[in-house]
C-alpha positions as CSV (number, residue, x, y, z in Angstrom):
1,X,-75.2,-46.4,-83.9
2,X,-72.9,-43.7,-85.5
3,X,-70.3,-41.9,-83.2
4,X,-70.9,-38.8,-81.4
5,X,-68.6,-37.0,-84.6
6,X,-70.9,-38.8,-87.4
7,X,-74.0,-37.4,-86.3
8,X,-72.3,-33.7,-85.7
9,X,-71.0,-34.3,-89.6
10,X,-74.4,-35.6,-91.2
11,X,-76.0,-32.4,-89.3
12,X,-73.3,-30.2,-90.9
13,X,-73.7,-31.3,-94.3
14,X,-77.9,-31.1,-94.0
15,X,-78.4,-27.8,-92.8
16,X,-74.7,-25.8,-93.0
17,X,-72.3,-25.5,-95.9
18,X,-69.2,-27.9,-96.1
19,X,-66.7,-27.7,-98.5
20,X,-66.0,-31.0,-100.3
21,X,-63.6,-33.7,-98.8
22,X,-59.7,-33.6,-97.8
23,X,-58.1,-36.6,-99.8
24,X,-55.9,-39.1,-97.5
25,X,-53.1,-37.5,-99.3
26,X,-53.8,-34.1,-98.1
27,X,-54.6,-35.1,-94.3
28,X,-51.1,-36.7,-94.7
29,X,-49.2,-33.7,-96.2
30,X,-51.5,-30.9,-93.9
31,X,-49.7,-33.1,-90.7
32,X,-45.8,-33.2,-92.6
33,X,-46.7,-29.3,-93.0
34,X,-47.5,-29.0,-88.8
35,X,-45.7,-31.6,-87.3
36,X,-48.5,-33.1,-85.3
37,X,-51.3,-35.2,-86.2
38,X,-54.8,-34.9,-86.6
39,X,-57.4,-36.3,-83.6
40,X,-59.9,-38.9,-84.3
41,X,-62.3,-35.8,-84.7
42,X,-60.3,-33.6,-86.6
43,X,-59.3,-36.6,-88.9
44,X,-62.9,-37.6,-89.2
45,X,-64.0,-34.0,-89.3
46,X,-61.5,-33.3,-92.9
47,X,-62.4,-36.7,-94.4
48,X,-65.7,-35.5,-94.5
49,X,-65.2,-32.0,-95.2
50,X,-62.0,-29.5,-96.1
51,X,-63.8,-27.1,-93.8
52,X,-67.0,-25.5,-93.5
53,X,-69.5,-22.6,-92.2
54,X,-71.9,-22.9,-90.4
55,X,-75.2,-20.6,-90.6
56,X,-74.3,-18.9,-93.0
57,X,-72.5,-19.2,-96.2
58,X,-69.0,-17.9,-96.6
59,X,-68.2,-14.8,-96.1
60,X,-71.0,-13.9,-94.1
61,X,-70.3,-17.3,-91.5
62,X,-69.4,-16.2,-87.9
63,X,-68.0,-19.9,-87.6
64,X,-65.6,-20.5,-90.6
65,X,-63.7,-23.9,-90.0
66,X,-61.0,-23.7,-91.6
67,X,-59.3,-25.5,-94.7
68,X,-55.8,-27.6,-93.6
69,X,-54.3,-25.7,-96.0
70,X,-55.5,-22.6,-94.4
71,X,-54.6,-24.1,-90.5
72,X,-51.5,-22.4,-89.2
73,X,-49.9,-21.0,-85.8
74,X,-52.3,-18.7,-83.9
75,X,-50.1,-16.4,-83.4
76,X,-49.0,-15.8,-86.8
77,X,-53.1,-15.8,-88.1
78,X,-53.8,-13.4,-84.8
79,X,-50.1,-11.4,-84.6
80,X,-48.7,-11.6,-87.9
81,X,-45.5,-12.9,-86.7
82,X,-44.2,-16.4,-85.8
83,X,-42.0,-15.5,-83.0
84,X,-42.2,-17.2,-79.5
85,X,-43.2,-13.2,-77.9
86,X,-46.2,-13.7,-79.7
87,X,-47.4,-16.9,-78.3
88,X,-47.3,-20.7,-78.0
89,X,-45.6,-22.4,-81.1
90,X,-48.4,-24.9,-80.4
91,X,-52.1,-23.2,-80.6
92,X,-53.3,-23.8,-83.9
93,X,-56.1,-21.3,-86.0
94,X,-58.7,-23.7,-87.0
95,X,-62.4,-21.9,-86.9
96,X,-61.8,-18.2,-88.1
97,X,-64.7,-16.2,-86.7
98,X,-63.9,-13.0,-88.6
99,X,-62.3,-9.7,-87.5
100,X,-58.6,-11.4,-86.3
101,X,-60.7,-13.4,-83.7
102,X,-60.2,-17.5,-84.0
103,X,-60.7,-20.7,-82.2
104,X,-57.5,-22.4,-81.9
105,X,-57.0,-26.0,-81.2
106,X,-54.2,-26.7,-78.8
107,X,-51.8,-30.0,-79.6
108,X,-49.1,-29.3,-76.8
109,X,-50.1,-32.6,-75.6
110,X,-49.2,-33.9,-79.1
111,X,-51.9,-36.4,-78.9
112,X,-55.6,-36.1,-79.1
113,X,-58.1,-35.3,-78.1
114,X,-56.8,-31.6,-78.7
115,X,-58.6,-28.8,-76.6
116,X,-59.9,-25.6,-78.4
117,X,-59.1,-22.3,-77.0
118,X,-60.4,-18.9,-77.3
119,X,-57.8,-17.1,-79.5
120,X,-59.8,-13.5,-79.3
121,X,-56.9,-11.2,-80.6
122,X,-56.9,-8.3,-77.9
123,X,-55.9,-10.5,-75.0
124,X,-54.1,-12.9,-77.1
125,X,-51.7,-14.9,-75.8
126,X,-52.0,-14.4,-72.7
127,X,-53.2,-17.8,-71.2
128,X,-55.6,-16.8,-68.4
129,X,-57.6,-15.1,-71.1
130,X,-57.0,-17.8,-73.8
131,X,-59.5,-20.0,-72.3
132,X,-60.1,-23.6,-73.0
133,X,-64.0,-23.2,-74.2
134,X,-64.2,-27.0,-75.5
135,X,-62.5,-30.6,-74.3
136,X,-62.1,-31.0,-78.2
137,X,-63.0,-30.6,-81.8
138,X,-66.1,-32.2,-81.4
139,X,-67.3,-31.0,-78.5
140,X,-66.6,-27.4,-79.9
141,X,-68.6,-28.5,-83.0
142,X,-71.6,-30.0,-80.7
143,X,-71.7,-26.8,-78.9
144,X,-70.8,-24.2,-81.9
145,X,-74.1,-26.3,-83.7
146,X,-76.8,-25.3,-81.0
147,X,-75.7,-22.4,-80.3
148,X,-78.0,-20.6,-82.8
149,X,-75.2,-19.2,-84.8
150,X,-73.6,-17.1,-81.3
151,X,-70.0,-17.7,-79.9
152,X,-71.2,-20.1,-76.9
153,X,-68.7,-19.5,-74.5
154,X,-69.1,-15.7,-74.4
155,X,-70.8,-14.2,-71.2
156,X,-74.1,-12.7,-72.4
């Protein structure tokens, strides 16, 4: 039976638009770039697809997951500025969902798997409102999936 991340991946790529694969090479250079590496999920995740929307095409996707060459600091995709003032050195912006809002995965523990994080840019960084809204990549993906194109973890 495949893994939990196999089926999310083969339900991506029937009914959602993924980008063609990350080469070996490029997983390898994306985690020289960051300085951390890639979960089982994320890994599995960019072998199958250099990002992705989901519902819609690009650029009319709420969910955009972003290309590893398109992955930086939140705080420098949210604030602009890659200064410590402007948040943790170790969120990551990985699903762009438009308007200076993101989904950032969190790799302080430097091993996976990596919890994803609200990165909504008018209370951003400030950690009680930088929630954890998944335990990692692929249970954000499971739950972005069925949520019928809405941001899941939103009240109402």
């Amino acid at each position: 039976m495949p893994t939990n991340i196999q089926r999310l991946l083969t339900e991506l790529t029937r009914h959602h638009f993924p980008n063609p694969p990350a080469t070996p090479a490029q997983l390898a250079a994306f985690e020289e770039r960051v300085g951390w590496k890639l979960d089982e999920d994320l890994r599995s995740f960019y072998l199958h697809c250099d990002g992705a929307a989901l519902f819609k095409s690009w650029p009319d996707t709420n969910f955009w997951i972003l290309p590893l060459a398109q992955v930086r600091r939140g705080r420098v995709a949210i604030q602009g500025r890659d200064e410590d003032t402007n948040g943790p050195p170790d969120w990551y912006a990985l699903v762009d969902l438009q308007d200076t809002d993101f989904v950032l995965v969190d790799v302080a523990q430097r091993r996976g798997p990596y919890p994803m994080r609200d990165g909504y840019h008018g209370t951003f960084p400030d950690a009680a409102h930088t929630k954890v809204i998944a335990t990692s990549f692929g249970d954000f993906l499971a739950k972005a999936l069925a949520s019928g194109d809405e941001f899941f973890w939103l009240d109402g």
